[in-house]
C-alpha positions as CSV (number, residue, x, y, z in Angstrom):
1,X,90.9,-163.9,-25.8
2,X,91.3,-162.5,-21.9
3,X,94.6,-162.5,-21.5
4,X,93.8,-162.3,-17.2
5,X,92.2,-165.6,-17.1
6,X,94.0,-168.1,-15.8
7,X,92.9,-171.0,-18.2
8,X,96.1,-173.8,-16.8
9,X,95.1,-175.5,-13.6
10,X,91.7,-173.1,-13.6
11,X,89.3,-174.7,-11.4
12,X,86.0,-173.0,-13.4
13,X,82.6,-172.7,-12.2
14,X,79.9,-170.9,-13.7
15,X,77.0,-169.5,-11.9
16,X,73.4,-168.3,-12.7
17,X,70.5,-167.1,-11.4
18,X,66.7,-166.3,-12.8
19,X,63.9,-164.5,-10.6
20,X,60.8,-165.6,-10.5
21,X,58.9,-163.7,-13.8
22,X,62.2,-164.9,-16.1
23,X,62.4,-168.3,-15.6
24,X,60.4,-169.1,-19.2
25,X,61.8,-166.9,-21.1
26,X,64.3,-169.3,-23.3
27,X,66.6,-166.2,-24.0
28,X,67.5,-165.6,-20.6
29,X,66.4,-168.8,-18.3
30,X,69.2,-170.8,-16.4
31,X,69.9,-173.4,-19.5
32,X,70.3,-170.3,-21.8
33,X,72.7,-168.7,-18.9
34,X,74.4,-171.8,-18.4
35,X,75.4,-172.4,-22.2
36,X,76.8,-169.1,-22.6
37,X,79.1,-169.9,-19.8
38,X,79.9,-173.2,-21.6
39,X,80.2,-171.9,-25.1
40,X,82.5,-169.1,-23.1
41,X,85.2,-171.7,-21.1
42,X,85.1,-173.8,-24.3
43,X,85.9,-170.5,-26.8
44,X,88.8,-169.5,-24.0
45,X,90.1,-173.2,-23.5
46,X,88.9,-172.9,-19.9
47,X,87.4,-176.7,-17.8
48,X,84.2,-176.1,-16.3
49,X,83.8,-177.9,-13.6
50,X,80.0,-177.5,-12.4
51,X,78.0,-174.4,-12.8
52,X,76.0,-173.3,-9.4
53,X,72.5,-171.8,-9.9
54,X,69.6,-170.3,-8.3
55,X,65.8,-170.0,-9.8
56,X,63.1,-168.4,-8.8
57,X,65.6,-166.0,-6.6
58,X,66.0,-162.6,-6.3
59,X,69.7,-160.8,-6.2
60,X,68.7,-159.2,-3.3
61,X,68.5,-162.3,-1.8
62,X,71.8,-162.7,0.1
63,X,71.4,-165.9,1.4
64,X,70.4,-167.6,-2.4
65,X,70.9,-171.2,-2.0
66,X,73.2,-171.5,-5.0
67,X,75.3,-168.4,-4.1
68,X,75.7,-169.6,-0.7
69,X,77.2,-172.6,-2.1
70,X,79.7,-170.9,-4.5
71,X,81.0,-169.2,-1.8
72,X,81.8,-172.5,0.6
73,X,83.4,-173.7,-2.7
74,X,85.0,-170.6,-2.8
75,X,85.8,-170.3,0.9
76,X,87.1,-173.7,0.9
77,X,89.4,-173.2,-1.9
78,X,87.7,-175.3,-4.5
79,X,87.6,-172.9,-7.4
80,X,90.0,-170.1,-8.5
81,X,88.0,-168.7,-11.3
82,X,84.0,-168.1,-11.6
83,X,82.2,-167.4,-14.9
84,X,79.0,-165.3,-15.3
85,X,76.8,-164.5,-18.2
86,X,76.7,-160.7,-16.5
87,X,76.9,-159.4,-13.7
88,X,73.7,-159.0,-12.8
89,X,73.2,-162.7,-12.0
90,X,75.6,-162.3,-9.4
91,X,74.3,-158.9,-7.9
92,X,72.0,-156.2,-9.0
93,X,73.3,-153.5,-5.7
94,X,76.9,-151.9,-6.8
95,X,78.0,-152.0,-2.9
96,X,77.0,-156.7,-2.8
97,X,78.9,-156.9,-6.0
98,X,81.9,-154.9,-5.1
99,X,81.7,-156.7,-1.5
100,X,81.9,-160.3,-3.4
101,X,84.6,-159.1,-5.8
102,X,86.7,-158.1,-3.0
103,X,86.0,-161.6,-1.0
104,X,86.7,-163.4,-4.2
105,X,89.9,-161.2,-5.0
106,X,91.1,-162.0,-1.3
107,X,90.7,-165.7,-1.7
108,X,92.7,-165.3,-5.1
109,X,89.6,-165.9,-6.8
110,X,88.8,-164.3,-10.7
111,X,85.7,-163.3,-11.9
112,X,84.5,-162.9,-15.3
113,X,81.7,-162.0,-17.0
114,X,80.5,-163.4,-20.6
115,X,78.7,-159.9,-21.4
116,X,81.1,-157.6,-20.4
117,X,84.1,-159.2,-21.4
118,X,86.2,-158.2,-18.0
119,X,88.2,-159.9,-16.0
120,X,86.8,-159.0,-12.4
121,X,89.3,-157.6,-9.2
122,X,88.9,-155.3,-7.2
């Protein structure tokens, strides 16, 4: 277990993301992405409340319609914990995940990702 994560009163959600080329690969396509989460909050005792995703987008797409959306709910105090599978779903460029880490650690807001077992602040 991560001893970091907040698991009473967590407000969960998960988020995941596939480019265009990966969506049919079972391994690694949104439903795949989204059970690890699930299989994740359920190991740690964590609610999920809704997993955000975007297909078909790149992470160098700042303005991905999911991601946009985790961060009103995030903004707007709706969550204080967000799951990923890895990081990379959330940002492939060091400086865009480093940036959301600090707006998330601002707002009070976790991170953690499934693969590499960390809880995420800045």
């Amino acid at each position: 277990m991560l001893d970091e994560i907040p698991t009473i009163g967590a407000r969960a959600v998960g988020y995941v993301r596939v480019a265009a080329g990966s969506q049919s690969d079972p391994r690694s396509g949104l439903d795949a992405q989204a059970a690890t989460i699930r299989a994740f909050a359920k190991a740690e005792g964590i609610e999920l409340v809704g997993v955000f995703e975007d297909a078909g987008e790149s992470a160098h797409n700042k303005r991905r319609p999911g991601l946009l959306a985790l961060l009103a709910a995030v903004g707007e105090g709706h969550t204080n914990l967000i799951i990923v599978p890895d990081l990379t779903r959330l940002a492939r460029d060091l400086g865009d995940l480093l940036r959301l880490m600090d707006s998330f650690a601002r707002r009070g807001v976790k991170l953690v990702s499934v693969a590499e077992r960390r809880v995420g602040a800045v």
